[in-house]
C-alpha positions in Angstrom: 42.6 55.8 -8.4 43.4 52.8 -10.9 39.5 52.7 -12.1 38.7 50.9 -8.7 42.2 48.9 -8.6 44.1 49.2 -5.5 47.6 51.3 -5.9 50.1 49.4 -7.0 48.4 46.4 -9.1 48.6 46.0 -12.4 45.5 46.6 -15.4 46.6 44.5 -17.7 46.9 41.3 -15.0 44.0 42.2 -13.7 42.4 42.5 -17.1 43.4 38.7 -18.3 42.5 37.6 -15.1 38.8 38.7 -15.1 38.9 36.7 -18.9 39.5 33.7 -17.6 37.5 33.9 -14.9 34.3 35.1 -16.9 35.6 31.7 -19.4 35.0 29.2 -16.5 32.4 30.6 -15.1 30.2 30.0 -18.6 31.7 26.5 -18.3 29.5 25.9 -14.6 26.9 25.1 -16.9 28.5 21.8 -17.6 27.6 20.2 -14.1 30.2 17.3 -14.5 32.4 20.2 -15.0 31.3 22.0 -12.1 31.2 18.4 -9.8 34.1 17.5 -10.9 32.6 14.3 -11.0 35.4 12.9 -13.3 37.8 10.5 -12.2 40.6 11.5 -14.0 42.6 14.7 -15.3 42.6 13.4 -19.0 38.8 12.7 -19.0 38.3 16.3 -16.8 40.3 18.0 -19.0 38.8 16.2 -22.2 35.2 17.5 -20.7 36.3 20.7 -20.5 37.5 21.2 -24.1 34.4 20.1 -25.2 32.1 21.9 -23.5 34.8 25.1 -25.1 34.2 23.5 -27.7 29.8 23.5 -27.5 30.0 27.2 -26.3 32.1 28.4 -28.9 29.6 26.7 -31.6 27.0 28.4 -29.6 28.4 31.9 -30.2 28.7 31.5 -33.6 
C-alpha cells in the first residue's frame, strides 16, 4: 500500500496537489474570491494575489 494511495499513482503529484488545494481552500475566506463575483480575469486574478498577499502577512 502507497500510505493510502491507490497502486500506480504517484507521491510526489499527489503531494503538490494536496498544497495547492490546502492554498485555495484558505483563500474561501475571501468571499468575492469564493463568488467569483468579479467581472473579469485581471480583477479575479488581482483579488486573488491580494488576499495571498493578507494571509501571508497573517502568518508572519
Amino acid at each position: 500500500m502507497n500510505g493510502g494511495l491507490s497502486p500506480g499513482s504517484d507521491p510526489e503529484i499527489h503531494r503538490r496537489r494536496d498544497t495547492v488545494e490546502r492554498r485555495f481552500s484558505h483563500l474561501e475566506g475571501f468571499r468575492e474570491i469564493v463568488t467569483g463575483y468579479d467581472k473579469t480575469a485581471t480583477s479575479y486574478e488581482a483579488a486573488i494575489t491580494l488576499a495571498s498577499y493578507v494571509l501571508r502577512a497573517r502568518s508572519v
